[in-house]
N, C-alpha and C positions, 0 to 999 in steps of 0.2 A: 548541519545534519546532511547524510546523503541522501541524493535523489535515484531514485528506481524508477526504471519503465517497466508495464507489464506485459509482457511476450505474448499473453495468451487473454480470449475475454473470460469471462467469468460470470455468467449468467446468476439471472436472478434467485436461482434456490441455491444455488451455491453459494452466490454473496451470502446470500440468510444460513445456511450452515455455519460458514467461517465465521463471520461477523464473530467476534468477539463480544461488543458495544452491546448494550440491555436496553438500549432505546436508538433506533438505527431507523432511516428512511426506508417508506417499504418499495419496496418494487425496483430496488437500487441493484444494480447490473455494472460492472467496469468494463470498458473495453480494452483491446490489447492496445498498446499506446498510454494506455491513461499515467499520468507520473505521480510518485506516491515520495514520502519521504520516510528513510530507516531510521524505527526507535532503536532497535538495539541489533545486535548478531548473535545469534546462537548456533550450536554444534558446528563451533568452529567454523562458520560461513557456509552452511549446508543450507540455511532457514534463515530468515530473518522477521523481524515483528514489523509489520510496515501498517502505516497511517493513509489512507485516500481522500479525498474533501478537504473543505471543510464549512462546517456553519456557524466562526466564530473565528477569535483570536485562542480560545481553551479547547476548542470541539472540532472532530472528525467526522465522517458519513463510514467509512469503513477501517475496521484497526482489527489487525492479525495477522497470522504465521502464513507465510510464505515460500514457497521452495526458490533457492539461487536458479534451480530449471524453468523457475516460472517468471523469472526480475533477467532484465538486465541493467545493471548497475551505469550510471551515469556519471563520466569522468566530471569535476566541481569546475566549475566557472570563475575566471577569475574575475575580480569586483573593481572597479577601480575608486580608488582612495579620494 
């Protein structure tokens, strides 16, 4: 999956706006920096759905839409075998 960084922070009413998630940590705030991983791409890479946290191997702290002006995309690392 790709990795994002986030350009900008994103204060705690905003996180709670966006949030997606129905059961979400409160007082949760991202900084710019924070790295997140892309679930999907929409409008043709205008947006993407991105994941932040997490508190589990199935569970995130923040999951939602994103503007490309607010990510920047993080070239993949390679792994050695």
């Amino acid at each position: 999956m790709e990795k994002v960084r986030l350009t900008r922070p994103i204060d705690v009413s905003e996180c709670a706006r966006r949030n997606a998630l129905t059961n979400n940590p409160a007082e949760l705030s991202l900084s710019a920096g924070t790295v997140g991983t892309v679930l999907d791409t929409l409008s043709d890479g205008e947006a993407y759905l991105v994941e932040f946290g997490s508190r589990g191997s199935d569970q995130c702290e923040w999951l939602g839409v994103l503007y490309a002006s607010e990510l920047q995309l993080l070239p993949e690392l390679a792994t050695a075998a």
